[in-house]
N, C-alpha and C positions, 0 to 999 in steps of 0.2 A: 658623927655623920656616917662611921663607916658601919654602925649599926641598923642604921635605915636601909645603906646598900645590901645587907646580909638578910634583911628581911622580904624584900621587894620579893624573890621567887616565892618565899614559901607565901605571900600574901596572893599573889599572883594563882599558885595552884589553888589556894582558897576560892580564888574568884570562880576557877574552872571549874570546879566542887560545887557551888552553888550554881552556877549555872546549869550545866549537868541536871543539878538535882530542879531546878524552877522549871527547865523540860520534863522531866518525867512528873512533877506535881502537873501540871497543864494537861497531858494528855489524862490523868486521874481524872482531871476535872471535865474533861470530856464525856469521857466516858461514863460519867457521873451523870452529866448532863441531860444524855442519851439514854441513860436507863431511865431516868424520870420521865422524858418523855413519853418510853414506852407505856410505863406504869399506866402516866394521864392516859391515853390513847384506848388501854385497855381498860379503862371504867367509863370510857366514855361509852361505850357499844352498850 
C-alpha cells in the first residue's frame, strides 16, 4: 500500500502533462480548422 502512496504525485503530474498538452493539441486543431476554412473560402471566388 505504501507503494500506491509514493506513486499518487508523480501519477498526479502526469495528469497535469497531459492535460497541459490536450490544451495546446485543441488550439492546433483550431487553428487547423480555420485555415481550411480560408483555403474553401478562397476557391470559392
Amino acid at each position: 500500500m505504501e507503494v500506491i502512496g509514493l506513486l499518487a504525485p508523480i501519477a498526479f503530474v502526469f495528469a497535469l502533462a497531459a492535460l497541459a498538452q490536450i490544451g495546446a493539441l485543441k488550439k492546433e486543431v483550431i487553428g487547423l480548422k480555420n485555415e481550411i476554412e480560408l483555403l474553401k473560402n478562397g476557391e470559392d471566388e
